[in-house]
BALO-751270 format. One record per residue (C-alpha): residue number from 1; residue in three letters; z, x, y. Coordinates in Angstrom, 3 decimals. Last residue first. Layout:
<pts>
<pt><nr>NUM</nr><rest>ALA</rest><up>Z</up><east>X</east><north>Y</north></pt>
...
</pts>
This chain:
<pts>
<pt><nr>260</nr><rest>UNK</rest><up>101.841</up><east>-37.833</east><north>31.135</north></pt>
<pt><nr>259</nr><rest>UNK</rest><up>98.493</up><east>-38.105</east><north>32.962</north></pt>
<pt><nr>258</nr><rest>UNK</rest><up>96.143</up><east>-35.191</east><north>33.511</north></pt>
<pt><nr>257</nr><rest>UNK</rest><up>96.022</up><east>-33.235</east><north>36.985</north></pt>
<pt><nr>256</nr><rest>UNK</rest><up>98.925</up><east>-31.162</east><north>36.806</north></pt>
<pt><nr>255</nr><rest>UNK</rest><up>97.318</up><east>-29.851</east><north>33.548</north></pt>
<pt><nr>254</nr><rest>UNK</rest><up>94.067</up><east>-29.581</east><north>35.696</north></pt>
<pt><nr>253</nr><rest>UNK</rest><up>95.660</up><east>-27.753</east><north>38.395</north></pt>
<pt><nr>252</nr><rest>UNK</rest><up>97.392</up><east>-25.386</east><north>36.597</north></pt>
<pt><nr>251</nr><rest>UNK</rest><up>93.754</up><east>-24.542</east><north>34.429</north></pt>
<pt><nr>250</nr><rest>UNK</rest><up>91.679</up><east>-23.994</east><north>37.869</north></pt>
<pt><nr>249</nr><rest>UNK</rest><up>94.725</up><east>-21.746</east><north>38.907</north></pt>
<pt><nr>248</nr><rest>UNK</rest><up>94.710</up><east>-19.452</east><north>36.052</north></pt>
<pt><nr>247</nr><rest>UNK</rest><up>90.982</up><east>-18.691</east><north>36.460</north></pt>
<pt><nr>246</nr><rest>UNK</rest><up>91.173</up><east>-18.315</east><north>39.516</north></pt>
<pt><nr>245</nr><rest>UNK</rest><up>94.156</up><east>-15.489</east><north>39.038</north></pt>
<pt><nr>244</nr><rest>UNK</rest><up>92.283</up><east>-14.378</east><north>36.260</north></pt>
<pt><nr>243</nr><rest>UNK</rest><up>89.216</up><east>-13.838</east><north>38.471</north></pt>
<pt><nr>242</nr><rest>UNK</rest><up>91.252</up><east>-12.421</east><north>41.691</north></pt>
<pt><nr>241</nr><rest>UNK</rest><up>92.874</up><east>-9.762</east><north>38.471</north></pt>
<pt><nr>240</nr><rest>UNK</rest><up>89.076</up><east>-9.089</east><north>38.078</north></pt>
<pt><nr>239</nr><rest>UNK</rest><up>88.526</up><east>-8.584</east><north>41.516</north></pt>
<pt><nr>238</nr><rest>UNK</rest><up>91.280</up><east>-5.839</east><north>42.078</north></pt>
<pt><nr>237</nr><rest>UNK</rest><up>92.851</up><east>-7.613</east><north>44.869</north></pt>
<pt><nr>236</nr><rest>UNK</rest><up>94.646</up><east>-6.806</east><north>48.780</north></pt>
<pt><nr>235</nr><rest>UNK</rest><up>96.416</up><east>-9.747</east><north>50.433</north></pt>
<pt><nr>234</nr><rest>UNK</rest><up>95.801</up><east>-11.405</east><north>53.900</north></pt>
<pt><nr>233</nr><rest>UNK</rest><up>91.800</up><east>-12.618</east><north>52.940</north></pt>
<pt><nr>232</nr><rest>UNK</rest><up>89.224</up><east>-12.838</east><north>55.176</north></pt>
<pt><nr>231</nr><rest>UNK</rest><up>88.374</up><east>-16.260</east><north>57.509</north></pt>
<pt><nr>230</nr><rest>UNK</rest><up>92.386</up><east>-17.585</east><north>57.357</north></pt>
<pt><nr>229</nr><rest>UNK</rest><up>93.657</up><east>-20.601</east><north>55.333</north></pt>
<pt><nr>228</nr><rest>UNK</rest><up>91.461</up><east>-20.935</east><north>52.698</north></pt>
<pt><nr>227</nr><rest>UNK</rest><up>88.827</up><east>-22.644</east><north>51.421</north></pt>
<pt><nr>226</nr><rest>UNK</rest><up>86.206</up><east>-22.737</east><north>48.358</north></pt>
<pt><nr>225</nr><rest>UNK</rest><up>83.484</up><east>-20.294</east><north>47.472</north></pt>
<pt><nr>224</nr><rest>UNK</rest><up>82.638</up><east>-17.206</east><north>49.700</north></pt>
<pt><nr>223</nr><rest>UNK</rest><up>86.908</up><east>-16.967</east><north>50.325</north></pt>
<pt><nr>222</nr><rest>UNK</rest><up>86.700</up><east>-14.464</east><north>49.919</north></pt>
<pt><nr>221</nr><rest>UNK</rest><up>85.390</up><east>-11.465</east><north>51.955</north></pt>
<pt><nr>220</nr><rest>UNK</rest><up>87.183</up><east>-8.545</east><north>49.979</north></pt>
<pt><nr>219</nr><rest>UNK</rest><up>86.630</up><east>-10.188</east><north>46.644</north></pt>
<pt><nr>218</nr><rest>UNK</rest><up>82.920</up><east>-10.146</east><north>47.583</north></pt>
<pt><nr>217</nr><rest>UNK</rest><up>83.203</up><east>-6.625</east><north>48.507</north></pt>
<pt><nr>216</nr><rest>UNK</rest><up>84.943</up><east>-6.238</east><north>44.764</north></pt>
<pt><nr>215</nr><rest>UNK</rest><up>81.852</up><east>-7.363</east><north>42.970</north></pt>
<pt><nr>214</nr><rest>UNK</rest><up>79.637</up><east>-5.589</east><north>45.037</north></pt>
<pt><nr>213</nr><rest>UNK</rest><up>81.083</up><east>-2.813</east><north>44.678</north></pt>
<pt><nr>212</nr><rest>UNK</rest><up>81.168</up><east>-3.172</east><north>41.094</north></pt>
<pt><nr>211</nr><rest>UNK</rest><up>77.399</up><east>-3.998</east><north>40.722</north></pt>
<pt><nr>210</nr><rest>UNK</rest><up>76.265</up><east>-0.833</east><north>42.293</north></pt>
<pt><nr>209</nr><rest>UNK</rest><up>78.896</up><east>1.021</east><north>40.263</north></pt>
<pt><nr>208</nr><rest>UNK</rest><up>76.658</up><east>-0.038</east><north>37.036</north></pt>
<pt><nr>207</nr><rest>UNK</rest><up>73.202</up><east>0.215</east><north>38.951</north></pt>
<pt><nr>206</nr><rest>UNK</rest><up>74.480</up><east>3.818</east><north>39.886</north></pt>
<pt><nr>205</nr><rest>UNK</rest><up>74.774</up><east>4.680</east><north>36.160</north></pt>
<pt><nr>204</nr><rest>UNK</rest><up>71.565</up><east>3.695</east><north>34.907</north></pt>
<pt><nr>203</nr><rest>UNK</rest><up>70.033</up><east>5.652</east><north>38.227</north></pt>
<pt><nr>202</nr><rest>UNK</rest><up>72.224</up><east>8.658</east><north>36.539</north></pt>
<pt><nr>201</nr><rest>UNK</rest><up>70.651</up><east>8.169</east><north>32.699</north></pt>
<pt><nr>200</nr><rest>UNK</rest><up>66.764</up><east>7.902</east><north>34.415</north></pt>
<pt><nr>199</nr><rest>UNK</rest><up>66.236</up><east>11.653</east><north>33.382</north></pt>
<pt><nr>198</nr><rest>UNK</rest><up>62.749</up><east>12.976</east><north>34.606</north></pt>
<pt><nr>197</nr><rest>UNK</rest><up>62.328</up><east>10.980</east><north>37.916</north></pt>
<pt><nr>196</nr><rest>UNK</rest><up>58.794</up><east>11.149</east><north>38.492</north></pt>
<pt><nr>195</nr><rest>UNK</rest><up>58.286</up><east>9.043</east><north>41.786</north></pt>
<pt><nr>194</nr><rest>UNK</rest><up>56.388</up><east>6.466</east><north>39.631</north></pt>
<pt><nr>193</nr><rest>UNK</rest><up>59.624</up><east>6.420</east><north>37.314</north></pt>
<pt><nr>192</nr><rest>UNK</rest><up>61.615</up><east>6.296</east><north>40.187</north></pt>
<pt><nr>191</nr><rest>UNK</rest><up>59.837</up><east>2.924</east><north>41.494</north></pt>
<pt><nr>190</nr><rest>UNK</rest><up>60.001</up><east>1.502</east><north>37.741</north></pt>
<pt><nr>189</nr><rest>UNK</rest><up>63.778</up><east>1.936</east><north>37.931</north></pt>
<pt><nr>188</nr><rest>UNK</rest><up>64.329</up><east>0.370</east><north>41.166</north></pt>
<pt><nr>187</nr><rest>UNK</rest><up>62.092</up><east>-2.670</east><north>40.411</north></pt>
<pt><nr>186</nr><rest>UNK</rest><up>63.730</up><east>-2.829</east><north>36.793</north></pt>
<pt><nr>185</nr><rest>UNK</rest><up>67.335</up><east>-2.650</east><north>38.865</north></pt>
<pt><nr>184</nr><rest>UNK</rest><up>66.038</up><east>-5.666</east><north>41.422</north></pt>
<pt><nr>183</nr><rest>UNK</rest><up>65.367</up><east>-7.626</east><north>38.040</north></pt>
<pt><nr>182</nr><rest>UNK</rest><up>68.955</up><east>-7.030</east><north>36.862</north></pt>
<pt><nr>181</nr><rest>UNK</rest><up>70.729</up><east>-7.566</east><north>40.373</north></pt>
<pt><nr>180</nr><rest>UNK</rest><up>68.734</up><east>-11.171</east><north>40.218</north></pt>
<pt><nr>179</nr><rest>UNK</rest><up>70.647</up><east>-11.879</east><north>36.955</north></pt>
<pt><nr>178</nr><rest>UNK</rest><up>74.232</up><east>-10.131</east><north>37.720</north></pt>
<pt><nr>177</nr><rest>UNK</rest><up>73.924</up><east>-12.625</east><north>41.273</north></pt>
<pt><nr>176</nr><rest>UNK</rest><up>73.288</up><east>-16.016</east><north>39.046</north></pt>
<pt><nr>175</nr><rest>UNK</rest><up>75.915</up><east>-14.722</east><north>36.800</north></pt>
<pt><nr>174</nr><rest>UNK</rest><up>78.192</up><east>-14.712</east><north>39.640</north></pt>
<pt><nr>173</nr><rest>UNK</rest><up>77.051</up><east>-17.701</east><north>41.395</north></pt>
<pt><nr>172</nr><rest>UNK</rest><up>77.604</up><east>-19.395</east><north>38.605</north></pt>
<pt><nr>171</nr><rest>UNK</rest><up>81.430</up><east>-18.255</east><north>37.925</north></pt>
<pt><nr>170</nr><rest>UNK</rest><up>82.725</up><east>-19.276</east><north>41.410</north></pt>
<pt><nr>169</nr><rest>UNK</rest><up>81.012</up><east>-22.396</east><north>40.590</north></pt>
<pt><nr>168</nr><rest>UNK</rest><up>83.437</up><east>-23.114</east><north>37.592</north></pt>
<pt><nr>167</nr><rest>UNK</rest><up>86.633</up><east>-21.278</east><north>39.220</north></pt>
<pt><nr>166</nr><rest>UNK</rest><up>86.284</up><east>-23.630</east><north>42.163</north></pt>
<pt><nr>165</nr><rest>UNK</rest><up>85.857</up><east>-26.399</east><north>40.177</north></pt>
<pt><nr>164</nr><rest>UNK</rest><up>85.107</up><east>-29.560</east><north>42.290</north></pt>
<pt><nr>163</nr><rest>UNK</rest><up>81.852</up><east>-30.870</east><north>40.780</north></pt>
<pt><nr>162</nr><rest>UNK</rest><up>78.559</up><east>-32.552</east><north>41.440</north></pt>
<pt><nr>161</nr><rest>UNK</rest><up>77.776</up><east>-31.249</east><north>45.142</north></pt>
<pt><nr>160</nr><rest>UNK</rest><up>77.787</up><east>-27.435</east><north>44.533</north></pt>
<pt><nr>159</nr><rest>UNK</rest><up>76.084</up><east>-28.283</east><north>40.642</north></pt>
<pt><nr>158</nr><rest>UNK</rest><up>73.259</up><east>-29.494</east><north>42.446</north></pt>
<pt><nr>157</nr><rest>UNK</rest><up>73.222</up><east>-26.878</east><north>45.035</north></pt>
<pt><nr>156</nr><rest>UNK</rest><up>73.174</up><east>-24.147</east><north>42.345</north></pt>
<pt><nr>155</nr><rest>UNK</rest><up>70.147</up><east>-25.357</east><north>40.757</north></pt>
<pt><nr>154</nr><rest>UNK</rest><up>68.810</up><east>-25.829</east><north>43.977</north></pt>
<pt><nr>153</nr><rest>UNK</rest><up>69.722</up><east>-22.261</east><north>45.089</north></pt>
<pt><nr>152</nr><rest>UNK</rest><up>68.240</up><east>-20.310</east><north>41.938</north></pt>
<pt><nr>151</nr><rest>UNK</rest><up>65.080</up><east>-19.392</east><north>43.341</north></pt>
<pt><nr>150</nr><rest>UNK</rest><up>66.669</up><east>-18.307</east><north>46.216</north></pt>
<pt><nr>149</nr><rest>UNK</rest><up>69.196</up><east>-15.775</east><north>44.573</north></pt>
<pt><nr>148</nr><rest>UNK</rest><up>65.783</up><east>-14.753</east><north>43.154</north></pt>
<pt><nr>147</nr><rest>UNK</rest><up>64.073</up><east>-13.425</east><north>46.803</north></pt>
<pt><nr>146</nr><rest>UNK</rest><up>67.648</up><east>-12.062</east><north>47.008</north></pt>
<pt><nr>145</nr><rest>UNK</rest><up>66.937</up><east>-9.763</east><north>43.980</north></pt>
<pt><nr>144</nr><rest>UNK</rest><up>63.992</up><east>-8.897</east><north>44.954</north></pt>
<pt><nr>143</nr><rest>UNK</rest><up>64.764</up><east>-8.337</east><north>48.974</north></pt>
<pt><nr>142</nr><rest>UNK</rest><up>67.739</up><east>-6.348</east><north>47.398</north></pt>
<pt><nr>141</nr><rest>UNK</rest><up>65.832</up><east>-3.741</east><north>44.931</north></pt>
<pt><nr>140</nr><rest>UNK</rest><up>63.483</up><east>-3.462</east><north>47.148</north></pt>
<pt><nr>139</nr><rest>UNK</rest><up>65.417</up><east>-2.080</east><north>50.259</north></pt>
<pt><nr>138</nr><rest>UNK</rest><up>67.441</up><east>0.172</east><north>47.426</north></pt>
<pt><nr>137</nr><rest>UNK</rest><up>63.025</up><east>1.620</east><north>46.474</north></pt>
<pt><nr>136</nr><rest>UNK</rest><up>63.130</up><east>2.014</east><north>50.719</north></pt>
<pt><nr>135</nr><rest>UNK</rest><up>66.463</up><east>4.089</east><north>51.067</north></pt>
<pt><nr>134</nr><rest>UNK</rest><up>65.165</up><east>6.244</east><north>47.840</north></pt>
<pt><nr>133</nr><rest>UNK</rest><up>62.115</up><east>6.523</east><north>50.135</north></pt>
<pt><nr>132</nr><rest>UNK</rest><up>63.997</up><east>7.772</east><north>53.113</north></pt>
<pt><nr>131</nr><rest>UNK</rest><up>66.234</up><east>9.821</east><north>51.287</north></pt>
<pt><nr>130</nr><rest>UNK</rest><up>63.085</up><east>11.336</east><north>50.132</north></pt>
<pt><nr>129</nr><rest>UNK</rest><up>62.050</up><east>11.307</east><north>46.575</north></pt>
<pt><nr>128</nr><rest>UNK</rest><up>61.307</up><east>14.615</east><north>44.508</north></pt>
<pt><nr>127</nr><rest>UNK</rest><up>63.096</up><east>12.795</east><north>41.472</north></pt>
<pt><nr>126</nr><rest>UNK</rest><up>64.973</up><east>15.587</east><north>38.871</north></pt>
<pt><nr>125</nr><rest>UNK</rest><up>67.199</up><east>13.709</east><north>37.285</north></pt>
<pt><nr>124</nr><rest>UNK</rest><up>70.289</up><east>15.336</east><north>39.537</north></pt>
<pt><nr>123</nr><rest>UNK</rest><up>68.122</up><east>14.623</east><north>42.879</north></pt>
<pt><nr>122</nr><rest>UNK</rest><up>67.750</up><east>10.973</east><north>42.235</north></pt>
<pt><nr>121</nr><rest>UNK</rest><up>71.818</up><east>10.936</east><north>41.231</north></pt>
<pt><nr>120</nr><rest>UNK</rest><up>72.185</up><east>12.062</east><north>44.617</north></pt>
<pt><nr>119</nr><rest>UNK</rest><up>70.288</up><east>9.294</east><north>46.305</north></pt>
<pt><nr>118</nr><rest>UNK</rest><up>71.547</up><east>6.769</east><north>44.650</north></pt>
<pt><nr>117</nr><rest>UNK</rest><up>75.376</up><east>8.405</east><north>45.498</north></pt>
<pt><nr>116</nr><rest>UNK</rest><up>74.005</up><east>8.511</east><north>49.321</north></pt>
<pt><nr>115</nr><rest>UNK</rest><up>73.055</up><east>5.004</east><north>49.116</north></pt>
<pt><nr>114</nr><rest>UNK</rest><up>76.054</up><east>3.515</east><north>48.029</north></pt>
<pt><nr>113</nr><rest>UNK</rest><up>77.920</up><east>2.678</east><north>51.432</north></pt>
<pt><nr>112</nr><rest>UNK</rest><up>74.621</up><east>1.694</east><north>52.112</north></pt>
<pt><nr>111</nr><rest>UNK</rest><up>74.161</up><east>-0.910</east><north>49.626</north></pt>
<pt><nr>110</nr><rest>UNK</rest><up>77.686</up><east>-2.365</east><north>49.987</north></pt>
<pt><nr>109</nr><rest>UNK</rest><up>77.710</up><east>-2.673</east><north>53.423</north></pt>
<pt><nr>108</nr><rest>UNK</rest><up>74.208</up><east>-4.571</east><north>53.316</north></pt>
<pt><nr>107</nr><rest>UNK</rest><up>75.413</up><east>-7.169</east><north>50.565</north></pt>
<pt><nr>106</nr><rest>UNK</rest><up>79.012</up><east>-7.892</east><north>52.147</north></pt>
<pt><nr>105</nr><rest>UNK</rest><up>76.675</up><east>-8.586</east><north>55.568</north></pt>
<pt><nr>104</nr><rest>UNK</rest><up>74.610</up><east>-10.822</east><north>54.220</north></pt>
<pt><nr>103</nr><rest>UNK</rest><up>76.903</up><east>-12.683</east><north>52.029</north></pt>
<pt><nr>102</nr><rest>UNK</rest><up>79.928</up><east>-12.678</east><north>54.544</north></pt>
<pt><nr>101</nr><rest>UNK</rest><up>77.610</up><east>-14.261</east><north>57.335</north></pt>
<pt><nr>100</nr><rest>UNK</rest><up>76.210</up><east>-17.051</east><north>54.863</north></pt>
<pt><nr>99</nr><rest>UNK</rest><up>79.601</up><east>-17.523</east><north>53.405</north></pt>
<pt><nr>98</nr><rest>UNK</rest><up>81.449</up><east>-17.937</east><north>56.924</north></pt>
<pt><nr>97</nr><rest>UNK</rest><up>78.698</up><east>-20.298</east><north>58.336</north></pt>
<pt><nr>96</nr><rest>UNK</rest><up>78.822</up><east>-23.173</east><north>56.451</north></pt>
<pt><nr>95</nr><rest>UNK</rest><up>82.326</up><east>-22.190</east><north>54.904</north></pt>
<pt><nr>94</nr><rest>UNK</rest><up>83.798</up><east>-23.404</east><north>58.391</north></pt>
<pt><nr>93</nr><rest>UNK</rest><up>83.348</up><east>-27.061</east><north>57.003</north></pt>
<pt><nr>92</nr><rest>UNK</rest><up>81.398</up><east>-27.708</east><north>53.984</north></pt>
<pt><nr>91</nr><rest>UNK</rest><up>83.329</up><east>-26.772</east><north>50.302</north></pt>
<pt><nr>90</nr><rest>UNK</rest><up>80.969</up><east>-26.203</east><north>48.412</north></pt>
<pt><nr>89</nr><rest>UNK</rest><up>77.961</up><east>-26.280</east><north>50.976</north></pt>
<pt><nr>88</nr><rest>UNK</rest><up>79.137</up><east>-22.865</east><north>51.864</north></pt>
<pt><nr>87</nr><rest>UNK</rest><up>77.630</up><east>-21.482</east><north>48.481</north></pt>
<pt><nr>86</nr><rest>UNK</rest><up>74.716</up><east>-22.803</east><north>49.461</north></pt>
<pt><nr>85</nr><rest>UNK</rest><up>74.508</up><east>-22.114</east><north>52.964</north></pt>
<pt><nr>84</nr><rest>UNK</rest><up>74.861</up><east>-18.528</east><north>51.568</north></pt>
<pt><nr>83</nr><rest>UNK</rest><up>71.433</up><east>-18.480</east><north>49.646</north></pt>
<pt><nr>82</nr><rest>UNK</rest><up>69.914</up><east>-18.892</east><north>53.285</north></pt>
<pt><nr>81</nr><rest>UNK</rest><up>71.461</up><east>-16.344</east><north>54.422</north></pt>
<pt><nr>80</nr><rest>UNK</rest><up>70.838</up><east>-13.965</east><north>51.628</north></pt>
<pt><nr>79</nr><rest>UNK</rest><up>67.200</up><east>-14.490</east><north>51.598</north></pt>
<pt><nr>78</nr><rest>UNK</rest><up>67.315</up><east>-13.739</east><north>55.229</north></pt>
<pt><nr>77</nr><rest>UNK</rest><up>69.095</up><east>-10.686</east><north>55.145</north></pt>
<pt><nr>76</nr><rest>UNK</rest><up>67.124</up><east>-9.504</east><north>52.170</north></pt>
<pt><nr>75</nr><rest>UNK</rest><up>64.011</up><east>-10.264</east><north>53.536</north></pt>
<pt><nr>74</nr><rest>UNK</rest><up>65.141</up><east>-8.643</east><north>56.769</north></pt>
<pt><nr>73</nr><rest>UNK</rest><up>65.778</up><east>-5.312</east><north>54.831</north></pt>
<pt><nr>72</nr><rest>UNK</rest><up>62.587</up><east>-5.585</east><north>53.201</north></pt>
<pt><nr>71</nr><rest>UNK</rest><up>60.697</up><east>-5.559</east><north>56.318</north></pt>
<pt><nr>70</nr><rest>UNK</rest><up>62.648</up><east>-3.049</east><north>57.757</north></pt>
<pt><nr>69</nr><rest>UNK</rest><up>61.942</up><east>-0.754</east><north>54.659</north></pt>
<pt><nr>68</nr><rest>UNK</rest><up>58.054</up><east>-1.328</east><north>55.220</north></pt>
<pt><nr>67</nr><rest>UNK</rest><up>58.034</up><east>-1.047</east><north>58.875</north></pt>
<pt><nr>66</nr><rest>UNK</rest><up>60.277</up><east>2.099</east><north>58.343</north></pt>
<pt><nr>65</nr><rest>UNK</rest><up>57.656</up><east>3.750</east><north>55.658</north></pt>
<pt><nr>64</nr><rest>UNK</rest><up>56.187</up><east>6.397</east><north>58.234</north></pt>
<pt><nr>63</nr><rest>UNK</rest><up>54.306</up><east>8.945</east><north>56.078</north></pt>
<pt><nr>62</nr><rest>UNK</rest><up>53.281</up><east>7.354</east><north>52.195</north></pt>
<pt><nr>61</nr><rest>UNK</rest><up>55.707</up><east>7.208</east><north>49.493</north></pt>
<pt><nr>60</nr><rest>UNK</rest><up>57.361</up><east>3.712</east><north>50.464</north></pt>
<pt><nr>59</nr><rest>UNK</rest><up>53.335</up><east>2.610</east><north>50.596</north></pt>
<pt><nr>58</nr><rest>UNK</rest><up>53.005</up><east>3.521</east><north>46.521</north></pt>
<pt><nr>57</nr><rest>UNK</rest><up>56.200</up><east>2.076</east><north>45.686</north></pt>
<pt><nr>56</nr><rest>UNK</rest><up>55.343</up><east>-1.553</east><north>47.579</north></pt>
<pt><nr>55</nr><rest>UNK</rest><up>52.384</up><east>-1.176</east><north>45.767</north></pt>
<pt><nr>54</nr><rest>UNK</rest><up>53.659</up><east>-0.383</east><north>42.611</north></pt>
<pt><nr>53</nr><rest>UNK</rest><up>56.003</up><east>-4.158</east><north>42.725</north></pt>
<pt><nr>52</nr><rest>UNK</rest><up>52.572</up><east>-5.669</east><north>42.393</north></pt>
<pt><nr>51</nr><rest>UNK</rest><up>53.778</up><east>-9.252</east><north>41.760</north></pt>
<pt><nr>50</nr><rest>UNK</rest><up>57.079</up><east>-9.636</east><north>43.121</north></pt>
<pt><nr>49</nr><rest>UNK</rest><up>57.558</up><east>-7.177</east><north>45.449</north></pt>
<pt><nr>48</nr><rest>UNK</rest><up>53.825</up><east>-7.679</east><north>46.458</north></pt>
<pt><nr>47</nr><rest>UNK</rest><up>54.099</up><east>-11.257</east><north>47.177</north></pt>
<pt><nr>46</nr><rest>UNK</rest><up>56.324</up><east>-10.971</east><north>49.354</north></pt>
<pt><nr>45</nr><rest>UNK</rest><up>55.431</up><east>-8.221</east><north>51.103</north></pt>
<pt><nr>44</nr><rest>UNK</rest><up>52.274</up><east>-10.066</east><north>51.497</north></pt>
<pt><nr>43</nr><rest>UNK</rest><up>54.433</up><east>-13.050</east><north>52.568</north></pt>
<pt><nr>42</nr><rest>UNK</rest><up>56.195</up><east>-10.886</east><north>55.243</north></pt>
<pt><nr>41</nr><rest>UNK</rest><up>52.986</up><east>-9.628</east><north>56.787</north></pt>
<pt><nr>40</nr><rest>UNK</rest><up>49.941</up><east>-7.798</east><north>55.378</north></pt>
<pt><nr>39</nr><rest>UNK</rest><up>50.576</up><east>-5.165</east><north>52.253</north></pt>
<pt><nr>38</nr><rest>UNK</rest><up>47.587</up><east>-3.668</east><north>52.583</north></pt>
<pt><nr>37</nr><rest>UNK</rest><up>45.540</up><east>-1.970</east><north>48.796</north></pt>
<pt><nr>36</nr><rest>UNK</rest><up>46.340</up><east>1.090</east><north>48.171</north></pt>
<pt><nr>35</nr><rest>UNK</rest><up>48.027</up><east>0.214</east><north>44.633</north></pt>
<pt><nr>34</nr><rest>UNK</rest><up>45.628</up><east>-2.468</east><north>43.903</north></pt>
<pt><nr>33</nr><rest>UNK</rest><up>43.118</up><east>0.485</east><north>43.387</north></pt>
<pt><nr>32</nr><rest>UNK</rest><up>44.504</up><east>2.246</east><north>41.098</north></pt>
<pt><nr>31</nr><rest>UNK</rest><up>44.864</up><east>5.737</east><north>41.258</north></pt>
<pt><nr>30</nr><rest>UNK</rest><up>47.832</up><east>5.475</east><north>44.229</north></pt>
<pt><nr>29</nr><rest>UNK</rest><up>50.587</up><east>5.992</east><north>41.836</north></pt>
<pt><nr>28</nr><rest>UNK</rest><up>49.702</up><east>8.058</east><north>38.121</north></pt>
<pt><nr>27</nr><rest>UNK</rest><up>48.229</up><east>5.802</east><north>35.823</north></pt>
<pt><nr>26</nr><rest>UNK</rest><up>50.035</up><east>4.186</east><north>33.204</north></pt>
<pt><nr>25</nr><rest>UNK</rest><up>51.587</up><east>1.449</east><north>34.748</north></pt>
<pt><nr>24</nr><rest>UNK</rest><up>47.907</up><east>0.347</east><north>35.745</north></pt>
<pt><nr>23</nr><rest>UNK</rest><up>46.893</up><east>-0.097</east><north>32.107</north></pt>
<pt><nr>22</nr><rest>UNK</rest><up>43.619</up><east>1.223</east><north>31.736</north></pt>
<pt><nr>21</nr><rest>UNK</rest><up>40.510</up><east>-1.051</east><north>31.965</north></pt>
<pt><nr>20</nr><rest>UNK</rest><up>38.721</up><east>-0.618</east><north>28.387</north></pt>
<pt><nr>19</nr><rest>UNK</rest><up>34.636</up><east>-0.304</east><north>28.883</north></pt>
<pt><nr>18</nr><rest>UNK</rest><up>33.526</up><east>-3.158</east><north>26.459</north></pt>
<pt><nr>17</nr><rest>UNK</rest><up>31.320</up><east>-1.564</east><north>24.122</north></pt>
<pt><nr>16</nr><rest>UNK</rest><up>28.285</up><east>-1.709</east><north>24.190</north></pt>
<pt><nr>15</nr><rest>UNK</rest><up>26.166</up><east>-4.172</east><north>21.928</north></pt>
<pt><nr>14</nr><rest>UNK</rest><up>23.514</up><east>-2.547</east><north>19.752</north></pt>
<pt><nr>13</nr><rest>UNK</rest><up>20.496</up><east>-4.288</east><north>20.093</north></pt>
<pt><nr>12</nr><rest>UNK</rest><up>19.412</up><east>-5.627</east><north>16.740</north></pt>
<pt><nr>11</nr><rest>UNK</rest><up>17.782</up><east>-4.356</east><north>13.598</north></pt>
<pt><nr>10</nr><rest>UNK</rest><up>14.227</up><east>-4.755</east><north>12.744</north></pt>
<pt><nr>9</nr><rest>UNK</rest><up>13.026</up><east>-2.979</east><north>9.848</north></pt>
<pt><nr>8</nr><rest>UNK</rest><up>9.400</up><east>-1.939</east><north>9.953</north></pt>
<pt><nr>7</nr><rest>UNK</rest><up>6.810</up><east>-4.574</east><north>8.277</north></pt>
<pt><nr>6</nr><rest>UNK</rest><up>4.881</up><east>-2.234</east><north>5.942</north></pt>
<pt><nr>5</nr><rest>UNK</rest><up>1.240</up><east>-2.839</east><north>6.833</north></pt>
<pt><nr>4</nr><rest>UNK</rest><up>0.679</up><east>0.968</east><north>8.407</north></pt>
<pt><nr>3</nr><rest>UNK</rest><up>2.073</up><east>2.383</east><north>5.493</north></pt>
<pt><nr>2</nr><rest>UNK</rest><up>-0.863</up><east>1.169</east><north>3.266</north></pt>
<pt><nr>1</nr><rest>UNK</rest><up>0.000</up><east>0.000</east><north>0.000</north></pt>
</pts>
């Protein structure tokens, strides 16, 4: 048979392979392109700390961040604010104002009274940061978790107006706090990691003081929920012992409370 007849074998057009995208986390900050991209106003920084928290990173490592950090700053003051009405709403009154002023300004004092141990435990794992930038990945860590405190205020408005236990909503708002404190930590821990941090043990660390300063500030400024006599407390408190003592209280008053 003559070659020239033989019907050739027809195979079809390879397909090319799909060109894999790499994972952004895995390239080093400022490759990808969402990482330069403009922040914009408030609600781009908004948006940014919670959807493209690497962007916020990359444009704290850049030259002149303040805008940035100030922007974060008042995005934690306002968050916190607003989340304080909240609380306030407890118990109405004088609380409508105290909380909301204690909140914001217990939450600044105790991030900047632990800035320069964030900062040092940076520099022990190794982190080239500037204090300015470690200053900026704290400003994140609170306009996150804030930004979360407000995602939780209706759910803690309706239990503020549907029961009386001080103990009970004191507890909430705690966990509610540990929560958005835990998502502001990943944000701080993923912005070292971009700033190649080699040992990540002392920023564990300073997240775990973090939280007890904060957890004794807010026994420093109570009442937050409830009322008392004066605007700050007379009487100096370990906050768990002000816990048990709550605690304690909340069960006194409900034996009083039942019938004999």
């Amino acid at each position: 048979m003559n070659e020239n007849n033989q019907t050739p074998n027809q195979f079809p057009p390879m397909i090319p392979a799909a060109s894999r995208i790499p994972d952004p986390q895995y390239l080093p900050l400022g490759e990808h392109p969402d990482d330069r991209s403009e922040l914009g106003g408030l609600l781009g920084v908004i948006e940014a700390v919670l959807r493209h928290p690497r962007r916020v990173v990359f444009h704290l490592h850049q030259s002149g961040p303040e805008r940035l950090i100030g922007a974060l700053l008042a995005l934690a003051i306002v968050c916190s604010l607003v989340y304080g009405v909240i609380v306030g709403s407890f118990s109405g009154g004088t609380q409508l104002w105290a909380a909301p002023m204690k909140i914001a300004l217990g939450l600044l004092f105790s991030s900047f009274i632990c800035l320069p141990s964030l900062y040092i435990f940076a520099c022990l794992g190794g982190s080239q940061a500037r204090l300015v930038e470690v200053l900026g990945l704290l400003a994140g860590l609170l306009a996150l978790a804030t930004l979360l405190l407000i995602g939780f205020a209706p759910v803690a408005w309706i239990f503020s107006q549907s029961t009386e236990s001080v103990a009970g909503m004191g507890m909430l708002h705690v966990a509610f706090w540990i929560v958005s404190v835990g998502f502001g930590a990943r944000f701080l821990q993923s912005g070292f990691r971009h700033l190649a941090i080699r040992s990540p043990a002392g920023i564990n660390v300073w997240i775990l003081i973090f939280l007890l300063v904060v957890m004794q500030m807010t026994t420093a400024l109570r009442p937050l929920v409830g009322k008392a006599d004066t605007l700050l407390p007379k009487e100096k408190k370990f906050f768990l012992v002000h816990w048990v003592d709550c605690m304690d209280g909340a069960k006194e008053t409900r034996g009083a409370a039942k019938p004999e």
